[in-house]
Every structure is written in C-alpha cells, then in structure tokens.
C-alpha positions as a Markdown table, in Angstrom:
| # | Residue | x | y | z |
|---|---|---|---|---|
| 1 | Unk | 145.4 | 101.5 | 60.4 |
| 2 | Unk | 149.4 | 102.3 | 59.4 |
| 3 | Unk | 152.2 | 102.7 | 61.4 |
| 4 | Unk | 152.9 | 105.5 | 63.3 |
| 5 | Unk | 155.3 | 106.8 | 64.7 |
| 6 | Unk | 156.6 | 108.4 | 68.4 |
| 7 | Unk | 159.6 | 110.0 | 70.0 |
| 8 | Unk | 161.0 | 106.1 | 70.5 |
| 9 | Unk | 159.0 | 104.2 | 69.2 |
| 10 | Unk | 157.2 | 103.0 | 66.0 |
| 11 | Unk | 153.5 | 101.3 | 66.7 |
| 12 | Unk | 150.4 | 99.5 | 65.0 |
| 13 | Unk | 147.5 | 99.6 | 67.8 |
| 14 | Unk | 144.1 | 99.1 | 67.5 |
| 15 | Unk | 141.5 | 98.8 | 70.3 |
| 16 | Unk | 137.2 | 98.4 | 70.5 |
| 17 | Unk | 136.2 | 100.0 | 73.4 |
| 18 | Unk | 133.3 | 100.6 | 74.7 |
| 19 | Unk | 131.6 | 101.8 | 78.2 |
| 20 | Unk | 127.8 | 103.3 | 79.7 |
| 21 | Unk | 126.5 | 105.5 | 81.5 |
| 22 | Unk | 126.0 | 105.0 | 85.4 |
| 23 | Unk | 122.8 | 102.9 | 85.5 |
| 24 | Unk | 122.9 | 102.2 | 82.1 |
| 25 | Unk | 120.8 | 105.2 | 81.5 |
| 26 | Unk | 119.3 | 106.4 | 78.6 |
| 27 | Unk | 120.8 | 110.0 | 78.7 |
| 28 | Unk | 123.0 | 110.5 | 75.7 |
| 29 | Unk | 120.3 | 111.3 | 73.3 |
| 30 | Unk | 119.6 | 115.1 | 71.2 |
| 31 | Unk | 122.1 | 117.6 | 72.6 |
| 32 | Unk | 123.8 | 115.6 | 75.5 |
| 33 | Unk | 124.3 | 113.0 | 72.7 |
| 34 | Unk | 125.9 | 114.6 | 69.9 |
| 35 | Unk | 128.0 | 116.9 | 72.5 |
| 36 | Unk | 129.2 | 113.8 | 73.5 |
| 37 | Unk | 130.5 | 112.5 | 70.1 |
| 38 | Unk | 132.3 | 116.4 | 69.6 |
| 39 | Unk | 133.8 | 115.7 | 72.9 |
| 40 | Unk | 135.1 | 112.6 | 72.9 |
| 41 | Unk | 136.7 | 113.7 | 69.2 |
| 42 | Unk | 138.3 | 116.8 | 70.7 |
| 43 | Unk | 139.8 | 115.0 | 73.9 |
| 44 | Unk | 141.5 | 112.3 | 71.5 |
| 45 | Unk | 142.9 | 115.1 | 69.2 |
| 46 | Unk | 144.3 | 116.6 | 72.2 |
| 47 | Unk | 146.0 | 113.6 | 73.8 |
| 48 | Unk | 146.9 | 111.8 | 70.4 |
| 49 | Unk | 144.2 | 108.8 | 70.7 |
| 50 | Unk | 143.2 | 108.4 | 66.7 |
| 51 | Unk | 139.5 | 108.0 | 67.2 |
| 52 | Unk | 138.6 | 105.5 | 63.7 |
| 53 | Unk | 135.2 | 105.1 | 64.0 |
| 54 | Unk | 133.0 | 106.6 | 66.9 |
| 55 | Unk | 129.2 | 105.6 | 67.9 |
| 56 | Unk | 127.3 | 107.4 | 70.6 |
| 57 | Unk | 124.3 | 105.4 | 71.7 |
| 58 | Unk | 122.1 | 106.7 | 74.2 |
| 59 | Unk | 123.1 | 104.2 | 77.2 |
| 60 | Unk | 126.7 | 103.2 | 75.5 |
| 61 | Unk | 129.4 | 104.6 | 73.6 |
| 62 | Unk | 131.8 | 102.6 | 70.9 |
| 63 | Unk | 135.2 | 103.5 | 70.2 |
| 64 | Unk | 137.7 | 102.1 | 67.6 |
| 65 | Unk | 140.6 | 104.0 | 68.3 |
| 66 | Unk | 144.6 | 103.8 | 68.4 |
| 67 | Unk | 147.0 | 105.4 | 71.0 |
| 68 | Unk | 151.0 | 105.4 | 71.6 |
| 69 | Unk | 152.1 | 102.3 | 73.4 |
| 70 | Unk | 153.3 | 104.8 | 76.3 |
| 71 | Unk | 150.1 | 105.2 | 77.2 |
| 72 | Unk | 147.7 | 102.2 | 78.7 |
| 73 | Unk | 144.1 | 101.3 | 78.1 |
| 74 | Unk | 143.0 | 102.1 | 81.5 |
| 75 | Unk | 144.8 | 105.6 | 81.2 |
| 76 | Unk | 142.8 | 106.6 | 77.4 |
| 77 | Unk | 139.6 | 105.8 | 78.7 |
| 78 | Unk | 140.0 | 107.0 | 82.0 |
| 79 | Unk | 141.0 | 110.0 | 80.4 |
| 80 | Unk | 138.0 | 109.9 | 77.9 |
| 81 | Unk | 135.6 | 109.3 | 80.5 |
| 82 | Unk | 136.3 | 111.4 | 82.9 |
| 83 | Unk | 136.9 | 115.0 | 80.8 |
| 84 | Unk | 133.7 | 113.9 | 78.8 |
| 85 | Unk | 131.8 | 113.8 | 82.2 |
| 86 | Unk | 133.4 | 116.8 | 83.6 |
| 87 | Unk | 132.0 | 118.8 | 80.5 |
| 88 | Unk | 129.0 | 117.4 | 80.4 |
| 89 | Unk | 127.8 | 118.4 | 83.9 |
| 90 | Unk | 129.0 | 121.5 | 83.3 |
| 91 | Unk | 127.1 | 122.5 | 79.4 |
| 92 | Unk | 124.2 | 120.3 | 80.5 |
| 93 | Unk | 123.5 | 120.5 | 84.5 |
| 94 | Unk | 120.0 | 118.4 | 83.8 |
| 95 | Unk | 122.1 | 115.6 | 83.3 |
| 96 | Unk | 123.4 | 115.8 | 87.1 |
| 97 | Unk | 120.1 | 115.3 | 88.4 |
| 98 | Unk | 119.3 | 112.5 | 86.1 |
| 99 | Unk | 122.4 | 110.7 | 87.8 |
| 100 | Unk | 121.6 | 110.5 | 91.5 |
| 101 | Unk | 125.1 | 109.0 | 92.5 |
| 102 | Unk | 127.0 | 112.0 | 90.7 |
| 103 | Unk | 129.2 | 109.9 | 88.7 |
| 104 | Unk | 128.6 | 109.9 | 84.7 |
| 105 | Unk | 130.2 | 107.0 | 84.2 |
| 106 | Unk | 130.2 | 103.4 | 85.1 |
| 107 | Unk | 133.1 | 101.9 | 86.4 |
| 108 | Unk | 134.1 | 99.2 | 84.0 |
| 109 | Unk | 134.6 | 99.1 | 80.3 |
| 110 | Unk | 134.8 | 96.7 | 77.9 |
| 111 | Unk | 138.6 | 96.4 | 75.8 |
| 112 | Unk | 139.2 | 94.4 | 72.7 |
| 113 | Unk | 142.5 | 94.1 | 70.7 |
| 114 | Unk | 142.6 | 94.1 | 66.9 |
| 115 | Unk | 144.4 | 90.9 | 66.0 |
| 116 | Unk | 143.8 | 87.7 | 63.2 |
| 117 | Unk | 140.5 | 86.6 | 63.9 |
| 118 | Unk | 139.2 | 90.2 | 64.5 |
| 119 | Unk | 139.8 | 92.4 | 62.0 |
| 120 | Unk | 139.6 | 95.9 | 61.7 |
| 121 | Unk | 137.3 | 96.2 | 59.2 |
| 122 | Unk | 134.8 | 93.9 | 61.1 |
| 123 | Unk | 135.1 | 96.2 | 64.4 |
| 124 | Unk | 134.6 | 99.4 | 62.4 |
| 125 | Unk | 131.4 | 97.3 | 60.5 |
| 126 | Unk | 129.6 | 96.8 | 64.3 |
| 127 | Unk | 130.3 | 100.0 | 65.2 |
| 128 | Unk | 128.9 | 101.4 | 62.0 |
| 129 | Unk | 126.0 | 99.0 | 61.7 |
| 130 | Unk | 124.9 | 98.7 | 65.6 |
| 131 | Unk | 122.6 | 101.5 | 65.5 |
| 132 | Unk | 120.7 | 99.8 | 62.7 |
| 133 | Unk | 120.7 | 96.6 | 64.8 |
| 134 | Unk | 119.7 | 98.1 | 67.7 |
| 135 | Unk | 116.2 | 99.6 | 66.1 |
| 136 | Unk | 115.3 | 95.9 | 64.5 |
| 137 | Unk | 116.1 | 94.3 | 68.2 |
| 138 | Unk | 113.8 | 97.3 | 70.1 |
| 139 | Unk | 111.0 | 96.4 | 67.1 |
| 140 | Unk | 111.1 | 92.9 | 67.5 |
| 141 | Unk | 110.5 | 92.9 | 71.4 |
| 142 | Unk | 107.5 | 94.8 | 70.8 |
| 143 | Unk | 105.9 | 92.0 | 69.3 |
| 144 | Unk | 106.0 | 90.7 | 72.4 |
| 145 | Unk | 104.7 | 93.5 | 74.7 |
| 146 | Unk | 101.5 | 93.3 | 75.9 |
C-alpha cells in the first residue's frame, strides 16, 4: 500500500478484518455469496475504504483494506456490516428466515494491524489461499467421519 492522502492529513493504513454471519451460518454461498463480495466493493468505493484483497466464505468474510485515519475500525466495519445486511434482506428475503434472531451479523469482529512481523503481502497470501485451505481441512475430517 502507498501513501495517501486527505483534506489534513497524509496516511499509510492497513487492516485484516474479518467477521460471520449470526450463528456462524453457512448462508453466503451462490447468489447471496457473490452479492455479497459486489456489495461490500461498492460500500467501500462509496466511503473511501480501499478494499485490497476481499474473500467471501460462506460463514466468514476477510477483508484487507485501508481507510482515512478520521475514521475508526469500529466505524468501517460497522458501516460494512450493517449496509451489506440491510441489502441483503432486502434482494434475498430467504436469508431472513434462515436468521431467526433478525440480525445478519454477529456482533464481534476480528482487527489486525499491518506492522513488522505481519506483512502485507502475508495477509493478502491467507486471504488469497484460505479458500484452498479450507477444502483440504473439510477433506481431511472426513477421514474421520463415520
């Protein structure tokens, strides 16, 4: 990532974030899925959060993204979260029922900071490379199924 620029003030950000589904379900597969990744793309063009590298799994989503320092990590992926959800209930109503509490979302989310020991390059890697790892994982405990 490069510097960039705002009204006052000149910034090199870089975050991993990632966050589920309520229940950790498996919902953002086919259509709800890939609506999803075109979402979250057009809400950070819109509010100036550089999306880098963006995987949407079907129980979590990964982010490596940048934002201006004026705004906080709590407000970019409250702001992710909750106009993704708002749109999604709305194209895909299914989803709704699928979601007994009504939320999309779960609470929480995971942050991490680019610095030294955690490069860019190696966040952008995972991301790229966890839906690879995820199949091997899902093979390997089917060994073990009865």
């Amino acid at each position: 990532m490069a510097f960039r620029r705002g009204s006052h003030s000149v910034y090199d950000t870089a975050y991993h974030l990632v966050w589920a589904p309520k229940y950790r379900k498996k919902i953002l597969r086919g259509a709800v899925g890939e609506r999803m990744h075109a979402l979250l793309l057009e809400i950070g063009l819109a509010y100036g959060i550089e999306i880098e590298e963006l995987e949407v799994s079907e129980d979590h989503v990964h982010i490596f993204c940048s934002f201006p320092p004026k705004l906080s990590i709590t407000q970019v992926v409250t702001r992710l979260k909750s106009l993704s959800a708002r749109a999604i209930f709305q194209e895909h109503p299914q989803v709704k029922r699928q979601l007994w509490g009504g939320q999309f979302w779960e609470d929480g989310y995971f942050a991490r900071t680019v610095g030294d020991k955690v490069t860019a390059e190696m966040i952008k890697r995972y991301i790229r490379n966890h839906q690879d790892d995820k199949k091997v994982e899902d093979s390997q405990l089917q060994l073990f199924e009865p």
